[in-house]
C-alpha positions in Angstrom: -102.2 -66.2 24.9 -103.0 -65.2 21.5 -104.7 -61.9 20.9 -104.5 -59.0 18.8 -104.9 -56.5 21.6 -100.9 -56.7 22.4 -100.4 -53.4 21.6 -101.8 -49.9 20.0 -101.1 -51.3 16.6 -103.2 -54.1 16.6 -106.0 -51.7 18.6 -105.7 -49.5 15.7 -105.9 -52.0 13.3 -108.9 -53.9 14.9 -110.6 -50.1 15.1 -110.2 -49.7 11.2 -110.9 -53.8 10.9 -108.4 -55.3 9.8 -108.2 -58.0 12.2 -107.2 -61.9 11.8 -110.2 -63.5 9.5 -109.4 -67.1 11.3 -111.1 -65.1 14.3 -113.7 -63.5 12.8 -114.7 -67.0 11.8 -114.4 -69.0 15.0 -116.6 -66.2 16.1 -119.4 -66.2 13.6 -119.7 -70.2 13.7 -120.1 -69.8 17.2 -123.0 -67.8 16.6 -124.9 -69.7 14.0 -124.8 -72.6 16.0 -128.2 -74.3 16.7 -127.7 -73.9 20.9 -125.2 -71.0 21.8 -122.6 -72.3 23.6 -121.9 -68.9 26.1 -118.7 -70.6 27.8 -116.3 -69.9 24.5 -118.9 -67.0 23.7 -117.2 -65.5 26.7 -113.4 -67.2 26.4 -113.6 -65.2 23.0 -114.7 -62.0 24.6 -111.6 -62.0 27.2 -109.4 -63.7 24.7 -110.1 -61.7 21.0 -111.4 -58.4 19.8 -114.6 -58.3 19.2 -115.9 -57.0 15.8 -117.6 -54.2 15.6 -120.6 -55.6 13.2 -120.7 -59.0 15.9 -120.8 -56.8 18.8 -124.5 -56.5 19.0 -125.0 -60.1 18.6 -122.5 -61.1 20.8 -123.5 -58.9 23.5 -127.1 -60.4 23.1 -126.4 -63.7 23.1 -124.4 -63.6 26.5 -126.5 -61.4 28.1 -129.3 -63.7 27.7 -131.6 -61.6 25.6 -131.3 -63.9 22.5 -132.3 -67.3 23.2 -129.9 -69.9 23.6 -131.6 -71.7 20.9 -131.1 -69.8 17.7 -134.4 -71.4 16.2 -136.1 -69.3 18.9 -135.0 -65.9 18.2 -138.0 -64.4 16.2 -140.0 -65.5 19.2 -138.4 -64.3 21.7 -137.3 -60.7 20.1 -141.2 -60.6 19.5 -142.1 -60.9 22.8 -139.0 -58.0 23.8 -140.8 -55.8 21.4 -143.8 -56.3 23.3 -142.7 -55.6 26.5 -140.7 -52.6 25.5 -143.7 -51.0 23.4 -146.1 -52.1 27.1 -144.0 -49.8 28.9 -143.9 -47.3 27.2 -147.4 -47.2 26.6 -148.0 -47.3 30.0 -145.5 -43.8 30.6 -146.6 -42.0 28.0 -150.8 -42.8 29.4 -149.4 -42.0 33.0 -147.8 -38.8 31.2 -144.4 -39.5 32.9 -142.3 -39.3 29.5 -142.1 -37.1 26.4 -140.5 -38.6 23.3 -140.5 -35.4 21.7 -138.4 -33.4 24.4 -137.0 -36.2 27.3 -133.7 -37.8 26.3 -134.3 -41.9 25.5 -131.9 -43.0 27.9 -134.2 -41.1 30.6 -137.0 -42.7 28.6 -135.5 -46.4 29.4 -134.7 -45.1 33.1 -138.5 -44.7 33.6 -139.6 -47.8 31.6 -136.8 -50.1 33.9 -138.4 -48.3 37.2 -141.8 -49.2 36.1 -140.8 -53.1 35.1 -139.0 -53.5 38.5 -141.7 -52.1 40.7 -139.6 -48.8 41.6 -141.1 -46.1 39.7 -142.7 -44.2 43.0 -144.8 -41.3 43.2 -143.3 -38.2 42.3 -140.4 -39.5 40.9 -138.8 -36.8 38.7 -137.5 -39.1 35.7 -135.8 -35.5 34.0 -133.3 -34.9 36.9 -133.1 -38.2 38.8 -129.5 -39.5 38.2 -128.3 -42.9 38.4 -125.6 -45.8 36.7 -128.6 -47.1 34.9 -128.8 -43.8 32.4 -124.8 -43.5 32.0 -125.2 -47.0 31.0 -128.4 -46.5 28.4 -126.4 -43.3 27.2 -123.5 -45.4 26.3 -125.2 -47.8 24.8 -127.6 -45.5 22.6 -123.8 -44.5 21.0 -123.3 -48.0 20.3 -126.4 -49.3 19.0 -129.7 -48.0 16.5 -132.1 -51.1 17.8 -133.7 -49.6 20.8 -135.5 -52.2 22.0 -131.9 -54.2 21.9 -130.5 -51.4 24.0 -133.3 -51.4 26.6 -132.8 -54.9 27.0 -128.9 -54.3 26.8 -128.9 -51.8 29.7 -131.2 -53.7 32.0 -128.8 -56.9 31.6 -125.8 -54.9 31.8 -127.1 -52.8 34.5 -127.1 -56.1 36.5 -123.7 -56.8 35.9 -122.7 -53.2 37.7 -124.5 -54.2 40.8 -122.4 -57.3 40.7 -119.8 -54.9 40.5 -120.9 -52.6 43.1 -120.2 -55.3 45.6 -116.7 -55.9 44.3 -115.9 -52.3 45.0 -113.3 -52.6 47.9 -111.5 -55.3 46.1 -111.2 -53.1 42.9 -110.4 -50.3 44.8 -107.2 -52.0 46.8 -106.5 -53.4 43.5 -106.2 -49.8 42.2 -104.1 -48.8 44.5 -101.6 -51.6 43.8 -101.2 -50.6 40.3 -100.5 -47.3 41.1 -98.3 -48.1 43.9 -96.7 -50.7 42.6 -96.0 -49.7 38.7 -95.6 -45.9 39.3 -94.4 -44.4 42.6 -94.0 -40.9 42.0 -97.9 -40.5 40.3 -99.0 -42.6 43.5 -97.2 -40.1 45.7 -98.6 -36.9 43.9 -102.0 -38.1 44.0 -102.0 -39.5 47.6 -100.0 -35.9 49.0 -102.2 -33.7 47.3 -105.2 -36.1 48.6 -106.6 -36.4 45.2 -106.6 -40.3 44.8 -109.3 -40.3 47.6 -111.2 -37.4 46.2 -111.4 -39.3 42.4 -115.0 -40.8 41.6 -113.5 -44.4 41.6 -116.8 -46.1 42.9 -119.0 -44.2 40.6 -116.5 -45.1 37.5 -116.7 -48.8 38.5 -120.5 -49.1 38.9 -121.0 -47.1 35.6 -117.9 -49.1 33.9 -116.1 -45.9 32.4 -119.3 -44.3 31.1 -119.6 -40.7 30.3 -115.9 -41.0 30.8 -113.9 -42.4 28.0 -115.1 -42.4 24.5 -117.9 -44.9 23.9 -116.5 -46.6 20.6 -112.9 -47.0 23.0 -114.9 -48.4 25.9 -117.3 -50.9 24.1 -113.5 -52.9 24.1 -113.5 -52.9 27.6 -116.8 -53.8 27.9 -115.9 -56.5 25.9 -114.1 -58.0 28.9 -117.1 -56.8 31.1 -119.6 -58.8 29.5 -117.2 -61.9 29.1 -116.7 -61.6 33.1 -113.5 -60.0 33.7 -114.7 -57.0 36.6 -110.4 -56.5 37.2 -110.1 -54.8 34.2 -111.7 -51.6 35.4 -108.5 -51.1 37.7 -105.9 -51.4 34.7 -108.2 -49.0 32.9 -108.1 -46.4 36.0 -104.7 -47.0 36.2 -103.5 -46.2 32.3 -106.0 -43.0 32.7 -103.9 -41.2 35.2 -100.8 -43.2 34.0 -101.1 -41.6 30.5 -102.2 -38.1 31.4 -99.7 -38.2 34.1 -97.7 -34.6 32.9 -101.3 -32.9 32.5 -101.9 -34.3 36.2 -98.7 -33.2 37.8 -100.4 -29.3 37.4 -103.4 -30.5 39.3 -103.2 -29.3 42.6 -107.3 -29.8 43.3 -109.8 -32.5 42.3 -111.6 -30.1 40.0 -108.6 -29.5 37.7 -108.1 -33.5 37.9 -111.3 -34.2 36.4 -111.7 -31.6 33.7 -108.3 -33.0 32.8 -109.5 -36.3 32.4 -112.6 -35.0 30.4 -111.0 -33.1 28.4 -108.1 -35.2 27.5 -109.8 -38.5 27.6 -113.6 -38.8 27.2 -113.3 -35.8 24.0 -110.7 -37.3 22.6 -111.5 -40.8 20.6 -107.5 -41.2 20.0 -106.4 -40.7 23.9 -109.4 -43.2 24.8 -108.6 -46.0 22.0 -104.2 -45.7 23.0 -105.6 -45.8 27.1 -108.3 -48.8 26.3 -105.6 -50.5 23.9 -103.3 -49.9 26.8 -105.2 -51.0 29.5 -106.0 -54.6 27.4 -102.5 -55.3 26.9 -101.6 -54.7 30.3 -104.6 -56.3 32.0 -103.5 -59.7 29.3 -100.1 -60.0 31.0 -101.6 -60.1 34.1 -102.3 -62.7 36.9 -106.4 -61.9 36.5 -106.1 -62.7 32.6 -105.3 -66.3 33.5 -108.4 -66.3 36.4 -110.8 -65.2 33.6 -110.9 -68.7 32.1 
């Protein structure tokens, strides 16, 4: 089970790159290769850390927006670009979108409605709300090629409604954790009826976003993208786990969740120790072994 996620040292060190070179380049011959092979694209997501200069790549090339065939990249990025610069064409003639003054992950909201048919009449694209614009948001943090990330939040968007009908199971699964690895948190949360209250589902079908720190969370989407949905749970779990004094004063679910923002989503150190966390803990599992 080799990795270099064990622990908040080697999440540190992989966050300031110093990470194992023999790695790096099993990863980047991988890539080159004339036909992507996704299989141990995906074995190295759940297995490694991902690089931080590979991650675009890598999260191209398994979510099927680069070509399986390398040769064909120019091509098919060509034709992206086309589609992309369509839509929004087509918004900015219908007067739906304002580059100059609507946010672009809005912008990408209204471009995905009118590719999939569901942009409807007097649909407000400024205060609609909806997974797919936590997702673009995320990824706009991530990322400066923005027909990439259009093309990234559309794939990954399909992942979360994978996801979405996973819920219960992640949900009992959350509970275990918390029951199972820390009584007295479980307790709190469950007397002061704030475990029910918690924005679980919406956390799940939006994988953490707008919740922890997007350079943090891109590890755990990571595991996401190399299909590992369990991981969300262990994440949930090391939140309230780690802010667990800061909780213990939270008598209401308002207080709970400005906690969480406050402590975790603001703070890029409380997200990378609860991600790094959350890895190692997710690794020594059961659902670790299920992910090959």
């Amino acid at each position: 089970m080799a990795t270099d996620e064990r622990n908040f040292r080697s999440g540190y060190l992989e966050k300031v790159g110093c990470r194992g070179v023999g790695d790096t380049n099993k990863l980047e011959n991988l890539l080159k290769e004339k036909l992507v092979d996704q299989g141990k694209l995906k074995q190295f997501c759940i297995r490694f850390a991902v690089p931080v200069r590979h991650r675009s790549l890598l999260w191209c090339s398994l979510l099927n927006i680069h070509p399986m065939y390398t040769n064909n990249l120019q091509y098919v990025m060509t034709q992206r670009k086309a589609v992309y610069m369509d839509l929004l064409r087509a918004l900015k003639m219908m007067r739906l979108v304002d580059e100059a003054k609507m946010p672009k992950s809005r912008i990408f909201y209204a471009m995905w409605l009118l590719e999939t048919k569901r942009l409807q009449l007097g649909c407000n694209i400024s205060t609609a709300e909806d997974s797919f614009i936590a997702i673009a948001e995320t990824l706009l943090k991530l990322f400066d090629n923005e027909v990439e990330i259009y093309w990234m939040a559309k794939k990954f968007y399909e992942i979360t409604e994978d996801i979405e009908k996973d819920l219960p199971k992640l949900l009992a699964l959350t509970n275990s954790l918390l029951e199972k690895n820390n009584q007295e948190l479980f307790r709190y949360l469950e007397t002061n009826n704030l475990l029910q209250k918690l924005p679980l589902s919406k956390w799940y079908v939006t994988c953490f976003a707008g919740v922890l720190n997007e350079t943090a969370l891109a590890r755990v989407w990571d595991k996401i993208i190399g299909g590992s949905f369990q991981i969300l749970a262990f994440v949930t779990y090391k939140t309230l786990s780690k802010l667990e004094k800061t909780i213990f004063k939270c008598t209401d679910i308002d207080s709970l969740l400005k906690c969480i923002d406050t402590q975790a989503k603001n703070s890029q150190e409380m997200s990378d120790v609860i991600v790094s966390k959350s890895i190692e803990m997710w690794q020594s599992s059961e659902f670790f072994y299920k992910s090959f």
